[in-house]
KOLNULO-874742 format. One line per 2 residues: number of its first residue (from 1); their letters; for each residue x, y, z of C-alpha. Coordinates in steps of 0.2 Angstrom, whole numbers. Each point is the difference from the previous one (the first is absolute). Example, Ala and Ser with C-alpha at 12.3 -4.5 7.8 and 13.67 -1.06 7.14 Angstrom:
BEGIN
1 = AS = 62 -22 39 | 6 17 -3
END
This chain:
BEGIN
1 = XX = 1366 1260 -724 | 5 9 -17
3 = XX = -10 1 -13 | 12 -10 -10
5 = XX = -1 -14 15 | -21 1 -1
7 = XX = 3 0 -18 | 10 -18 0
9 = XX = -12 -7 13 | -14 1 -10
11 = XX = 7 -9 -15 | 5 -13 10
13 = XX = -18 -2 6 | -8 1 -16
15 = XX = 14 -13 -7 | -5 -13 13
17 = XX = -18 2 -4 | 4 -2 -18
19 = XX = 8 -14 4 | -10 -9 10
21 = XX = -15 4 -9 | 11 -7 -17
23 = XX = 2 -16 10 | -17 -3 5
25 = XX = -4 2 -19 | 12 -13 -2
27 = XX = -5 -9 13 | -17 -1 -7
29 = XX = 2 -4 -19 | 12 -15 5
31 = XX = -15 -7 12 | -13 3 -14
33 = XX = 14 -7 -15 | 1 -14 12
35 = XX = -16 -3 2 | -2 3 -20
37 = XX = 14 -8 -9 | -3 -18 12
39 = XX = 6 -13 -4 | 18 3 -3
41 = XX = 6 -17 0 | -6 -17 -5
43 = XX = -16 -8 8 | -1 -18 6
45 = XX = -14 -13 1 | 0 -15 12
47 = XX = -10 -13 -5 | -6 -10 15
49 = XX = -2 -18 -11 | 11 -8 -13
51 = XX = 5 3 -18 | -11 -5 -12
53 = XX = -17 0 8 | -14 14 0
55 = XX = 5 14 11 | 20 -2 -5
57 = XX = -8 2 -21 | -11 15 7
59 = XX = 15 8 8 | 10 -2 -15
61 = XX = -13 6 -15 | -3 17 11
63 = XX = 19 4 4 | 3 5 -17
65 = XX = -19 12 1 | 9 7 18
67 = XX = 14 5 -5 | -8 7 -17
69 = XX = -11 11 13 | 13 4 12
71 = XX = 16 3 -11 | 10 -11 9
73 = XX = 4 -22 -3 | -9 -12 10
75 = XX = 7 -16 7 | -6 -17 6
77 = XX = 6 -9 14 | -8 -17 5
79 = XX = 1 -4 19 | -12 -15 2
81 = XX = -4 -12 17 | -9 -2 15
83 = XX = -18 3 -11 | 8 18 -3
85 = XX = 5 4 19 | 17 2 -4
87 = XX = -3 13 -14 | -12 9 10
89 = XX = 10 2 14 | 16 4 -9
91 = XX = -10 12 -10 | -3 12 17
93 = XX = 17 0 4 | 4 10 -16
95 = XX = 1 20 1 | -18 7 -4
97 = XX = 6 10 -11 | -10 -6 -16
99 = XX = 13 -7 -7 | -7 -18 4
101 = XX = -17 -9 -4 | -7 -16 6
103 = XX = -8 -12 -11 | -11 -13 8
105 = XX = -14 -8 4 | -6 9 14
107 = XX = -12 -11 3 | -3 -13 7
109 = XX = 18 -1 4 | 1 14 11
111 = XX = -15 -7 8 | 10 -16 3
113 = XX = 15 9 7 | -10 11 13
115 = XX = -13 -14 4 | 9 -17 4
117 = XX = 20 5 -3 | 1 17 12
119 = XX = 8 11 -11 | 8 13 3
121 = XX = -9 14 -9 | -18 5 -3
123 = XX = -9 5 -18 | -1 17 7
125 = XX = 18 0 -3 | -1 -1 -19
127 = XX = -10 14 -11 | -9 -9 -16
129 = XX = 4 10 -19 | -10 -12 -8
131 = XX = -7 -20 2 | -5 -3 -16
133 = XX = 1 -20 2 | -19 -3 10
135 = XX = -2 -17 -3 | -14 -13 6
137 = XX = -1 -17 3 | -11 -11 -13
139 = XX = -3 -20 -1 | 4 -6 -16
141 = XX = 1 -16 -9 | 5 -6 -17
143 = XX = -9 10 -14 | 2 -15 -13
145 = XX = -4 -15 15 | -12 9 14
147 = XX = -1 -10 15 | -13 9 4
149 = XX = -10 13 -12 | -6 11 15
151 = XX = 4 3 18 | -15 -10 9
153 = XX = 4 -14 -12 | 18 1 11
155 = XX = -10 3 16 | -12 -13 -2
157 = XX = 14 -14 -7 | 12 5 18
159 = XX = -17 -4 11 | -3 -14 -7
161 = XX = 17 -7 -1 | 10 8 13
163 = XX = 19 -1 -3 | -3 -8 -16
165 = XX = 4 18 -12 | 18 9 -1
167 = XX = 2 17 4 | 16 9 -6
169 = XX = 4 13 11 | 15 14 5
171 = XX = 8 0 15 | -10 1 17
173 = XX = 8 19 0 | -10 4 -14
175 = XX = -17 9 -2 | -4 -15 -13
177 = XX = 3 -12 15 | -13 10 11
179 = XX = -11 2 -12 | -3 -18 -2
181 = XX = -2 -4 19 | -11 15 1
183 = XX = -11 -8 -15 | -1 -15 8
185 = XX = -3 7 18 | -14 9 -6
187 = XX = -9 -16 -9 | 2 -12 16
189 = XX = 14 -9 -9 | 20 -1 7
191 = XX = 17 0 -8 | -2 -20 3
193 = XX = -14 -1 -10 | 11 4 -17
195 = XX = 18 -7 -5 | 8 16 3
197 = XX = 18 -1 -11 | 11 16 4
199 = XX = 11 8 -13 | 13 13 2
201 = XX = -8 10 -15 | -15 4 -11
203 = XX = 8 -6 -14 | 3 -16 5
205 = XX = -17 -3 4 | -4 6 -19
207 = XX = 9 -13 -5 | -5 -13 11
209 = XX = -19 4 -6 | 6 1 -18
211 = XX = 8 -20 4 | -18 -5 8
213 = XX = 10 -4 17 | -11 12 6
215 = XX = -19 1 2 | -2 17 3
217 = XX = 12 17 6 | -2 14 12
219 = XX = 15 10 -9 | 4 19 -4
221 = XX = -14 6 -13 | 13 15 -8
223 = XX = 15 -13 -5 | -14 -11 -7
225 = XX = -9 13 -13 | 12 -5 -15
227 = XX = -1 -17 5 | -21 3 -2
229 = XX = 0 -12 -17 | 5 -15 9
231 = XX = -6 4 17 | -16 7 6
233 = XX = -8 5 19 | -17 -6 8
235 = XX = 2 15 13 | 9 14 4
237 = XX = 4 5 17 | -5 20 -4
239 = XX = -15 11 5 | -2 -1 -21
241 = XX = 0 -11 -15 | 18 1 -7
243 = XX = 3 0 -20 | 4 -13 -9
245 = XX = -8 -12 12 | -17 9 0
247 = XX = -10 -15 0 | 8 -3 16
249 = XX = -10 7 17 | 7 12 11
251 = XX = 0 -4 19 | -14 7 8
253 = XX = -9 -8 -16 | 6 -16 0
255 = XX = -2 -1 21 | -17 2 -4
257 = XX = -3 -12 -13 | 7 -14 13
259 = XX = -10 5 13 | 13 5 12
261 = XX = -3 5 16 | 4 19 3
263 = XX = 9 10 -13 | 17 -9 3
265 = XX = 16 8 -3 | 16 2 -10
267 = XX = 15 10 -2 | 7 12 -13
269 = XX = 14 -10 -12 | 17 6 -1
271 = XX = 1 20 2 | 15 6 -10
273 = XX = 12 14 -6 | 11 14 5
275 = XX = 4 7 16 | 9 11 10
277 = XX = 5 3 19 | -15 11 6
279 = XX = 14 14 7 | 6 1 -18
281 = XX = -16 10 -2 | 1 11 16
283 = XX = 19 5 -3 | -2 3 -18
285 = XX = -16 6 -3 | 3 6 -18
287 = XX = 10 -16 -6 | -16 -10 6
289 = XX = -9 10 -10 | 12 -2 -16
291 = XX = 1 -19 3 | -19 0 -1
293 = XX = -3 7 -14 | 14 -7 -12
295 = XX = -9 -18 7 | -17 10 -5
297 = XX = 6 7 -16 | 6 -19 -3
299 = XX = -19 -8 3 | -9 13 -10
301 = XX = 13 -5 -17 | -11 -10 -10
303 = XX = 14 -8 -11 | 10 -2 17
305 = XX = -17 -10 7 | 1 -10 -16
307 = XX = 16 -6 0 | 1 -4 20
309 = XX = -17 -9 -4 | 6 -10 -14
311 = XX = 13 -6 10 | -15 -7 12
313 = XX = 5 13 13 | -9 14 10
315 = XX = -4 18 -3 | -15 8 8
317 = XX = 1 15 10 | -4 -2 18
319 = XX = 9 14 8 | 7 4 17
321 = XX = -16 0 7 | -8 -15 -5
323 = XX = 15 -10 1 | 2 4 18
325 = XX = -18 -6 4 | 2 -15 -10
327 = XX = 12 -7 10 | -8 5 19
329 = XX = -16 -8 -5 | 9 -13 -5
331 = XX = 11 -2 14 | -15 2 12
333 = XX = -9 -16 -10 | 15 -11 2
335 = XX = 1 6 17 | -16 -7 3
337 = XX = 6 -15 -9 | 18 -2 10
339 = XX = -3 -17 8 | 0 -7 -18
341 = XX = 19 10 -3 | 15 -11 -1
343 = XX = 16 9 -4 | 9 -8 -17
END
């Protein structure tokens, strides 16, 4: 081989090298812009329940705080029925890209759907940002016209009258609905010993006790707070008193004040927030991340807080983490609880 021949080889060689080591670079930076410059396109948030009520207002004050984190518009769509089945399972058919978020209730619907209507999915599938809606069940009554002033006055009047006092009361899906059997159960009193009247909503029962066609209701205690003028509790279904109703007993409290036997039990209220599907996280480690934090940096705003609180909506900071815990021990009490399911 000439020199001239050796001479051509070699640049060859060190061209293809060049080359390759150039595109590799490339390579590279577009991976890491990728991972940087996410999103590129708009990101969408499907609501599991109708326009109008909580979870659709808290979807729609924090798309304009999104897309203010993450440089790119945020959309609503509303894709109610089946007690949020059918969000949920369209929700895991879309790409886990990031590019969609579930809002919901996680629970006790998911509860509901995996317990007594065999869906299809489990709530491993999903991956929790953020459940800032942890609400509880309470009793309440009419503030102005009290029925009854505390919960043994309520107690007492149902053993002494039984099936004389209404009960308002959600849907036998409901934790508020469980929490009421399990009251009762745990005093030596049944569903027949109380008019149980079910409603589709909380609110409806608000208005019902606000009409006195009611004697007392075991209802949501979040939706209720800016209602606490006309309405007040005489127990909360929490492991602690609950402001404003703070003359009102927790449950292990108010168990023992009525003498029940055993510690009884109750379920967690509505569990709700922002999800993802769980691969989301494992394919795109990095836009997790992102997506995290902008919901983070979102909590920790104080004039953001404010304005989601003033419009009765819900901004604490649970996290990943927590929210993911939230909803297995609460799963794992309405498992325990599933004979008492009964699918909307």
């Amino acid at each position: 081989m000439t020199l001239l021949a050796i001479q051509r080889k070699s640049w060859r060689i060190a061209c293809a090298m060049l080359c390759a080591g150039v595109a590799a670079g490339l390579l590279s930076m577009t991976k890491a812009a990728s991972a940087e410059d996410w999103p590129t396109k708009p990101i969408k948030m499907i609501v599991s329940l109708g326009v109008g009520g909580g979870m659709d207002n808290l979807a729609r004050s924090m798309a304009p705080f999104l897309q203010q984190e993450l440089g790119q518009p945020v959309v609503v769509e509303n894709r109610p029925g089946a007690g949020e089945l059918l969000a949920h399972t369209y929700y895991l058919q879309q790409p886990d890209d990031g590019y969609t978020i579930l809002v919901t209730v996680a629970m006790p619907y998911m509860a509901v759907h995996l317990l007594a209507q065999n869906a299809t999915y489990s709530i491993d599938d999903f991956k929790y940002i953020n459940l800032p809606r942890n609400d509880y069940t309470m009793i309440a009554v009419n503030k102005k016209n009290p029925r009854f002033k505390t919960v043994a006055e309520f107690v007492d009047a149902v053993r002494k009258n039984p099936g004389k006092y209404s009960v308002g009361v959600g849907a036998p899906s409901g934790a508020d609905y469980i929490n009421l059997v399990l009251f009762l159960n745990a005093l030596g009193l049944d569903l027949k010993d109380v008019r149980s009247v079910n409603y589709n909503t909380s609110g409806e029962i608000r208005t019902a006790l606000l009409g006195d066609q009611l004697d007392v209701g075991f209802i949501a205690g979040l939706p209720t707070i800016p209602m606490a003028d006309l309405l007040d509790s005489i127990m909360v279904f929490n492991s602690e008193r609950m402001e404003p109703w703070t003359n009102a007993p927790a449950f292990e409290e108010a168990m023992a004040q009525l003498g029940a036997k055993g510690k009884g039990q109750f379920v967690a209220g509505a569990l709700g927030g922002f999800l993802v599907q769980s691969s989301f996280e494992k394919k795109y480690p990095e836009r997790w991340k992102k997506l995290v934090d902008a919901f983070k940096k979102i909590s920790d705003d104080p004039a953001k807080v404010k304005l989601l609180k003033d419009r009765d909506l819900w901004a604490d900071w649970y996290g990943p983490e927590k929210s993911g815990e939230m909803v297995r021990s609460t799963f794992k009490a309405f498992e325990a609880q599933r004979g008492l399911l009964k699918p909307e």
